[in-house]
C-alpha positions as CSV (number, residue, x, y, z in Angstrom):
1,X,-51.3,34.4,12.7
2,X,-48.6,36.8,14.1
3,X,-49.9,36.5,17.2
4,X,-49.5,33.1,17.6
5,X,-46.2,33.2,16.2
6,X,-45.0,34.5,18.4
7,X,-46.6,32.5,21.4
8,X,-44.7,29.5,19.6
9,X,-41.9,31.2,20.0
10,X,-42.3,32.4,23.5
11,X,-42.7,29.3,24.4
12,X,-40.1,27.4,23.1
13,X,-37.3,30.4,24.5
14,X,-39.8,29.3,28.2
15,X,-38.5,25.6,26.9
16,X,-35.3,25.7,26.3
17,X,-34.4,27.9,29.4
18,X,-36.5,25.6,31.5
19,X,-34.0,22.9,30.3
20,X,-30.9,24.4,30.5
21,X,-31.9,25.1,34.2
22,X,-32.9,21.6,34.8
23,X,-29.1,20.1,33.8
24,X,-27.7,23.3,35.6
25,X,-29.5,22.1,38.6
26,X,-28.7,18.8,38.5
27,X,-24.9,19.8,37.7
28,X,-25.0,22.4,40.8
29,X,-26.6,19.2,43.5
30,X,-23.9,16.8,42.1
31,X,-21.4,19.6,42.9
32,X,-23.0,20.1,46.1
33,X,-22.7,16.5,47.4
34,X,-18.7,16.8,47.0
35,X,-16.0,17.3,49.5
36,X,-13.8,19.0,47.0
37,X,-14.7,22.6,46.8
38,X,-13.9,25.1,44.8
39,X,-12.0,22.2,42.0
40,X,-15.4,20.1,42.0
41,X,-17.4,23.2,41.4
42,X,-15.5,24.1,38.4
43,X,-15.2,20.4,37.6
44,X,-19.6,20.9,37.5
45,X,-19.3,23.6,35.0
46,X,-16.7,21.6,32.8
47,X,-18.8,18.5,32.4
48,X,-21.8,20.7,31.9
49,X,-20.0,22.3,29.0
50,X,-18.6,19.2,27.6
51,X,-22.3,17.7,27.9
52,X,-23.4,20.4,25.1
53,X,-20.2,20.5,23.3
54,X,-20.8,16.4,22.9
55,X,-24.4,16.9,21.9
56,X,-23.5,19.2,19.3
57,X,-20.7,17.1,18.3
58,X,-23.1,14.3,18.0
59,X,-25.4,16.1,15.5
60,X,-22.2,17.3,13.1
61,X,-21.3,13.7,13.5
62,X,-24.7,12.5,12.6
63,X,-24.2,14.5,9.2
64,X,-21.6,13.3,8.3
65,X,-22.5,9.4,8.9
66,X,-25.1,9.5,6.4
67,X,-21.9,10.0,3.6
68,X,-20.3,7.2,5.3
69,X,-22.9,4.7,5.3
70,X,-22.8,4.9,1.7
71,X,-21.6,1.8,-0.4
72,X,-18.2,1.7,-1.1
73,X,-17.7,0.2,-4.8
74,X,-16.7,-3.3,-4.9
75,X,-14.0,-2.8,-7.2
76,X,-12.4,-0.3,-4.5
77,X,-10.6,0.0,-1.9
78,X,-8.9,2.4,0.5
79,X,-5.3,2.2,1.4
80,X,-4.1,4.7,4.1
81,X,-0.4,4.6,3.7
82,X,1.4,5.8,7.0
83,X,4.8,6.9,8.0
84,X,7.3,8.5,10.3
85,X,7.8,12.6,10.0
86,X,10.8,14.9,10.6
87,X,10.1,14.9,14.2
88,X,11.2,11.2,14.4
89,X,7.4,11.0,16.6
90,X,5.0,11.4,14.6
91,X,3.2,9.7,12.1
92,X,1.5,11.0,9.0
93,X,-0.9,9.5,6.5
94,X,-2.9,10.3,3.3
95,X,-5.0,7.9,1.6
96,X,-5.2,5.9,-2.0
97,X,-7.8,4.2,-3.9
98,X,-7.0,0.9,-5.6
99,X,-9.0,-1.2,-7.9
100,X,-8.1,-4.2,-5.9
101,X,-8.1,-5.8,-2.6
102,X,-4.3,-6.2,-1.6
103,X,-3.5,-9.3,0.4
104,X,-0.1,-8.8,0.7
105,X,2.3,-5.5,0.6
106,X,4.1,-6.5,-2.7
107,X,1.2,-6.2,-4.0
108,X,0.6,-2.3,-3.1
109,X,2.2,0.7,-5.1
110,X,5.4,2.3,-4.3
111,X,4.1,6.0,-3.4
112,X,5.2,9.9,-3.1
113,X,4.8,12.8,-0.7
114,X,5.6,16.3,0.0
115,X,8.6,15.7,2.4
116,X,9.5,19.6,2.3
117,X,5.8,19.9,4.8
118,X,7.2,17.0,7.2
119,X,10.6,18.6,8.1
120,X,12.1,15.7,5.6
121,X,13.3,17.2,2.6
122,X,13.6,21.2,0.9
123,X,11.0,22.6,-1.2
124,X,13.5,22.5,-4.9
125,X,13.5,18.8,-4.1
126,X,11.1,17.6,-1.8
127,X,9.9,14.2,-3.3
128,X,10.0,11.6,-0.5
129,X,9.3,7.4,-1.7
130,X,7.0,5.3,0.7
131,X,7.7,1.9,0.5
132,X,4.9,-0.1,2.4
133,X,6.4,-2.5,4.7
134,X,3.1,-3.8,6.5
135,X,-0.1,-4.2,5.7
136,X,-3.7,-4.2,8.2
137,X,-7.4,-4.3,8.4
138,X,-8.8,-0.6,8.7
139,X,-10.7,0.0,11.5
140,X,-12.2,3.5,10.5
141,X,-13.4,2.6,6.9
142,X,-13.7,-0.9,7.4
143,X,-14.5,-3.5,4.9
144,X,-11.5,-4.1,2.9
145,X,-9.9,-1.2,3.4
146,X,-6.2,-1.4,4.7
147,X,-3.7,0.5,6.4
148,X,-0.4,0.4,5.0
149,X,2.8,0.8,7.0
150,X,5.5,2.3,5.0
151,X,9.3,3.2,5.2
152,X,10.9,6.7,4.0
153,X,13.1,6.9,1.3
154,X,14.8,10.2,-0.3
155,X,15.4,10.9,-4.0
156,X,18.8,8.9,-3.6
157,X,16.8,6.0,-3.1
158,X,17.9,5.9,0.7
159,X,16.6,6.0,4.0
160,X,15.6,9.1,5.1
161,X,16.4,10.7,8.5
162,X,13.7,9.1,10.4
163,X,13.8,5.4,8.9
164,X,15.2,3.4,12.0
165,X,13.2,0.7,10.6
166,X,15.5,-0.7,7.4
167,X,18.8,-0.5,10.0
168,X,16.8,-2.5,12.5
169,X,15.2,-4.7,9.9
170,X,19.0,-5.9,9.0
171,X,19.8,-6.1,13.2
172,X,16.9,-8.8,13.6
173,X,18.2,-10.6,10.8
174,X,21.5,-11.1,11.7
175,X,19.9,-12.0,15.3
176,X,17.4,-14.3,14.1
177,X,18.4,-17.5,15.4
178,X,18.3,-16.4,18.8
179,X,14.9,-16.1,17.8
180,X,14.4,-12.1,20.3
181,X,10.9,-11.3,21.1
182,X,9.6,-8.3,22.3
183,X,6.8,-6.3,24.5
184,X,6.5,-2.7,24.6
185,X,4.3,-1.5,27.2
186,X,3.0,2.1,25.8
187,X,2.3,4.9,27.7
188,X,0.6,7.8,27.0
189,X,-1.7,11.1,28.5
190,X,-4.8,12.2,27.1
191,X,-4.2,16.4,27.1
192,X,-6.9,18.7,26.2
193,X,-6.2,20.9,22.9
194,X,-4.9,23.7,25.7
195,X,-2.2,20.6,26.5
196,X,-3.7,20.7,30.2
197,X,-4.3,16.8,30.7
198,X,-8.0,15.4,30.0
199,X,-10.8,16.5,32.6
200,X,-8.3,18.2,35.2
201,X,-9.7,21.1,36.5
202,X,-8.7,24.5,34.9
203,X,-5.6,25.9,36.1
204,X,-6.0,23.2,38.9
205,X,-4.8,19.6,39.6
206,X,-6.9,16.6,40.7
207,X,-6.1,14.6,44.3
208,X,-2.4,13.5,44.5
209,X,-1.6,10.1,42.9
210,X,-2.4,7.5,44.5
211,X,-6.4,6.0,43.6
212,X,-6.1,6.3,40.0
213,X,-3.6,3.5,39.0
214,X,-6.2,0.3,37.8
215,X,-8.7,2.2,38.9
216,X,-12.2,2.3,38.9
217,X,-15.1,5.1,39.3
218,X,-15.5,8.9,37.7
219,X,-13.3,10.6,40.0
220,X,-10.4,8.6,39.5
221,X,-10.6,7.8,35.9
222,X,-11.0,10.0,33.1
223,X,-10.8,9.0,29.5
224,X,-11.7,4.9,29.9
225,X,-13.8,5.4,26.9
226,X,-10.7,6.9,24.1
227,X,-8.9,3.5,25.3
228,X,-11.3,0.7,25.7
229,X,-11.9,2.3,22.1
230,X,-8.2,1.8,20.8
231,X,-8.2,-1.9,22.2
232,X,-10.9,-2.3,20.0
233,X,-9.5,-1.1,16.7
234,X,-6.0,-2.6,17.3
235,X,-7.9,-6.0,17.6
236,X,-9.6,-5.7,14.5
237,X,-6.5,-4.2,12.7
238,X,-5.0,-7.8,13.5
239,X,-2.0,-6.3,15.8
240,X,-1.1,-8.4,18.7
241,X,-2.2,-5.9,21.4
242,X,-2.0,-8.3,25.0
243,X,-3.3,-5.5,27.4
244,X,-4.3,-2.2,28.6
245,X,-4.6,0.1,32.4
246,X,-5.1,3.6,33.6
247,X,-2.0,4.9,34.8
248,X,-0.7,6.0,38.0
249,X,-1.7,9.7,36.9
250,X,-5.3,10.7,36.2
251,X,-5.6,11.0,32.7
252,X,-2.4,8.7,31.8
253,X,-3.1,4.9,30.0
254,X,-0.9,2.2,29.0
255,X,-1.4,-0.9,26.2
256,X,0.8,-3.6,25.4
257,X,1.6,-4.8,22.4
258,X,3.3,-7.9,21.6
259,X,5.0,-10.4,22.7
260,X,6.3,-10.9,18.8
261,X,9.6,-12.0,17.2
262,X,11.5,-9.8,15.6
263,X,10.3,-6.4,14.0
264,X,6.8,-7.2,14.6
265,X,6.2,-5.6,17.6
266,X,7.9,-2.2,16.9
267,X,5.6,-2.1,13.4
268,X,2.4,-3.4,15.2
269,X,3.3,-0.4,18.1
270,X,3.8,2.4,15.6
271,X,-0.1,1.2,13.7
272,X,-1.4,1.2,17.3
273,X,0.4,4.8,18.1
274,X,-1.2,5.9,15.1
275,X,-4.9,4.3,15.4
276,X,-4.9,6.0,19.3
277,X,-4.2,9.4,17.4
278,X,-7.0,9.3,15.1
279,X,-9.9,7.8,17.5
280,X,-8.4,10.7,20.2
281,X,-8.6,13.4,16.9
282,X,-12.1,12.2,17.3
283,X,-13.3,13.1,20.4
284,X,-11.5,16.4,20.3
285,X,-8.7,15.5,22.8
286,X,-4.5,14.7,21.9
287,X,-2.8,11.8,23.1
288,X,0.1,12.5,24.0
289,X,3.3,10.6,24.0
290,X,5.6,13.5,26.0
291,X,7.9,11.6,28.8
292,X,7.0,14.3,31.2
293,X,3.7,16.3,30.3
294,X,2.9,17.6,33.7
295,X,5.9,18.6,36.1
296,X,6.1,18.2,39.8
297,X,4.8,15.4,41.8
298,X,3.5,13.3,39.2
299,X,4.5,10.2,37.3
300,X,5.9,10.2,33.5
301,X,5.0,8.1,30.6
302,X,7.3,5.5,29.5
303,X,7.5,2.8,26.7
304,X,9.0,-0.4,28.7
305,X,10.3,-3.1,26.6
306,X,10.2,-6.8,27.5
307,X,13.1,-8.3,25.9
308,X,14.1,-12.1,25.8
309,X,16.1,-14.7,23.2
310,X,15.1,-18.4,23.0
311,X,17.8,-19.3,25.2
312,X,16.5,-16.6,28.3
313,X,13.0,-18.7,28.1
314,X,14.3,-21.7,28.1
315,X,15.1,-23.9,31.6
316,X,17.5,-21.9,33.7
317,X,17.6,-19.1,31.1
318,X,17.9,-16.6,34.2
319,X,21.8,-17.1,33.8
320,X,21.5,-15.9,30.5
321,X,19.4,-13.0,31.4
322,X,21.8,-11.7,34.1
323,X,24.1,-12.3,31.2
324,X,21.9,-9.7,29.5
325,X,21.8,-7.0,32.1
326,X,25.5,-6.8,32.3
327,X,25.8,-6.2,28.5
328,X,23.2,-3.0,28.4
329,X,25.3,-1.8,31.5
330,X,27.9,-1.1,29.8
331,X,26.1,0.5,27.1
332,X,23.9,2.6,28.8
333,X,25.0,5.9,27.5
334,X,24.5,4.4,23.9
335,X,21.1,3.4,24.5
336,X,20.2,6.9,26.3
337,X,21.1,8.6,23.2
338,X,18.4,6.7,21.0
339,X,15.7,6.1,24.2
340,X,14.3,9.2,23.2
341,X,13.8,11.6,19.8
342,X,16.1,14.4,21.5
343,X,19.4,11.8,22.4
344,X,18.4,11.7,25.7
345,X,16.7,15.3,26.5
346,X,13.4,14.3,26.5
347,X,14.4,11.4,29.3
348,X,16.1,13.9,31.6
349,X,13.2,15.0,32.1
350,X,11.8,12.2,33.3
351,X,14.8,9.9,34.6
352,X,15.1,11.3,37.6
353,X,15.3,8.4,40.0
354,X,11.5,9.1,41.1
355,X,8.0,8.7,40.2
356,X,9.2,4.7,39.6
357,X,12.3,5.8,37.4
358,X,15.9,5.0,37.5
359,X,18.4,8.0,37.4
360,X,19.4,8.8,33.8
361,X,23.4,9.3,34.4
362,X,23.9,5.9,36.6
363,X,22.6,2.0,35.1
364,X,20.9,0.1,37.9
365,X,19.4,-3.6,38.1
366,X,17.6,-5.6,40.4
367,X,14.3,-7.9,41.2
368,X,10.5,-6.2,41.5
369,X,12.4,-2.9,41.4
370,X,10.5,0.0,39.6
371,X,13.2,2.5,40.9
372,X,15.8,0.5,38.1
373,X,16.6,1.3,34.8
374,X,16.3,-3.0,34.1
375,X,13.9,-5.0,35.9
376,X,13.8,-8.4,36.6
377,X,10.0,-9.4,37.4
378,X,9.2,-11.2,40.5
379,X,7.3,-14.2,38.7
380,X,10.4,-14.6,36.2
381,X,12.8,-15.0,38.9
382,X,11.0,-17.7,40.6
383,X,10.7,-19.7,37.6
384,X,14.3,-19.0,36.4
385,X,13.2,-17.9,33.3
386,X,11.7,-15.3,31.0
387,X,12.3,-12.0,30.1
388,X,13.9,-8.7,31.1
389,X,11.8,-5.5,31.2
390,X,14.1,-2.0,30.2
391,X,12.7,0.8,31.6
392,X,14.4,3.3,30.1
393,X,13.1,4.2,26.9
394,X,10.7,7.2,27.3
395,X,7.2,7.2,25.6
396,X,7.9,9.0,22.7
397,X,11.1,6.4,21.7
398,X,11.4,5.2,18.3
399,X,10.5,1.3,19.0
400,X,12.9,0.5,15.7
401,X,15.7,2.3,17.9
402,X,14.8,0.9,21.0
403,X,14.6,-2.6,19.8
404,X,17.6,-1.8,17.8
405,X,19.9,-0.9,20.6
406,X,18.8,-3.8,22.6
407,X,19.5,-6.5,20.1
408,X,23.0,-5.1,19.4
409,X,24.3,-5.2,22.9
410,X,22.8,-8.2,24.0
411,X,23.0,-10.6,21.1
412,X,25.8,-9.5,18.7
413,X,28.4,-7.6,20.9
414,X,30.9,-10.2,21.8
């Protein structure tokens, strides 16, 4: 019986070397067929590695399904309740269980956290209110489980710090028979835990920019899965999500949310920030929302917003969008300040009049220009109506400020 023992074992060590030596292999002729050297070689390895790390991934994964295939009670229900930190960037969340299903957010409880562990309040008095604002179908529990959007409030019963949204809820009231809409186009680079982007070689770079933008194939897209993903989940979370690309730098994705009236699309962006975060958490990578995460000759992330009133949209509404422009020109300083979390530090680093940027000191305009810091698209100046696209604010802008800032100078300053 010892004996044959150990021939079992002998035999599966003979197995599992025999197919670790068959990917190897396989890895080492797919290396061989490149034109890239020393980059793809190490590439090989990488994907080799991240071929077992998945797999084992998978089976820690599999464990853990089995607990979430259970039946969830029908007199329960999840509510993640979500907010803004300290940091003015990030969002937090912990979740509640309610005996009900809430249809609308008046229905849902006024809550409490720790605000001295988000840079928001100090420990002898760190009770901070959340006050849900928006409500949405939960894509990782499902069923009738919600998300819950909620504003910050101190122990003064005011907003905190970080709570742009309650001074922009008041701007789009004021502004609301203009009737603004709004389109943010988010992007954002998918960064290893080292915060060396997604599938770049180690202590390497990829090809120069330049196939990667739309594109299509392996070795000029990396991470297609983390965003068709995201486009998923903001569908089924109800948020009017129009679109998404690979950037012009490998590793680097944009979505679009909106168009939407209002405060809509700023709330709706934040849920879809926040929903990109946890399906990234997932596969072990960060998305990242930093203006300028690589330095040199590559491209940043920015969060374009599409702006327009009624009036812009209407026939001939090009007169009042050129209207428009000259209004955030002489503003421009203000809305550098708030374009950013750091009043305009984060953006230096990225407004440097390349990569498809505008300079950060100096406001320019003009027609199919990328190298502006307001651009009027091609298609809305031939129809003489439409929108505006500011290209300014940086990728890890508060959407409340942005959208904030934009209303102010173009609808109510005389």
């Amino acid at each position: 019986k010892l004996i044959g023992k150990h021939v079992l074992l002998n035999y599966v060590s003979l197995l599992l070397i025999k197919i670790t030596m068959s990917v190897l292999l396989k890895s080492l002729s797919a290396i061989s067929k490149t034109n890239h050297g020393i980059l793809n070689f190490e590439k090989g390895f990488k994907v080799l590695y991240l071929k077992f790390h998945s797999e084992g991934m998978n089976v820690k994964n599999k464990k853990v399904e089995r607990y979430m295939k259970l039946k969830q009670p029908p007199n329960k229900v999840v509510a993640e309740y979500i907010w803004i930190d300290g940091t003015g960037q990030n969002v937090r969340s912990k979740g509640r269980v309610l005996d009900f299903v809430p249809e609308v957010v008046c229905q849902l409880p006024i809550w409490q956290y720790d605000g001295s562990s988000t840079y928001q309040a100090k420990g002898e008095n760190s009770d901070i209110y959340l006050m849900p604002v928006a409500i949405y179908c939960d894509p990782f529990r499902g069923g009738d489980n919600r998300l819950v959007l909620c504003e910050t409030y101190n122990y003064k019963k005011e907003p905190t710090e970080t709570n742009h949204r309650k001074c922009c809820f008041e701007t789009m009231t004021k502004a609301c028979k203009q009737k603004p809409w709004f389109g943010i186009e988010q992007e954002y680079t998918l960064l290893e835990t080292n915060r060396w982007p997604h599938m770049w070689p180690k202590e390497g770079y990829p090809a120069p920019q330049g196939p990667y933008y739309c594109g299509v194939g392996a070795s000029k897209v990396y991470g297609r899965n983390i965003a068709e993903a995201h486009l998923r989940a903001c569908l089924y979370s109800g948020l009017n999500i129009s679109g998404l690309n690979a950037e012009v730098m490998p590793g680097q994705w944009e979505f679009q949310v909106g168009p939407s009236e209002g405060i809509t699309t700023a709330d709706e962006l934040w849920i879809a920030r926040y929903i990109l975060k946890r399906i990234a958490e997932e596969e072990g990578v960060i998305a990242s929302f930093d203006p300028k995460p690589v330095t040199g000759d590559w491209n940043g992330a920015g969060g374009h917003c599409n702006f327009s009133t009624e009036k812009m949209r209407q026939d001939n509404g090009i007169c009042e969008i050129e209207k428009a422009v000259k209004k955030l020109e002489k503003t421009h300083a203000e809305h550098i300040k708030v374009y950013d979390p750091k009043g305009g530090l984060d953006n230096k680093r990225r407004l440097t009049g390349k990569h498809e940027t505008s300079s950060l000191d100096k406001f320019t305009s003009g027609v199919a220009n990328r190298n502006v810091s307001v651009r009027i698209s091609r298609d809305v100046a031939e129809a003489k109506k439409g929108h505006l696209e500011d290209r300014r604010p940086a990728a890890n802008a508060d959407p409340y400020q942005v959208c904030n800032a934009i209303v102010c100078s173009v609808c109510l300053l005389d």
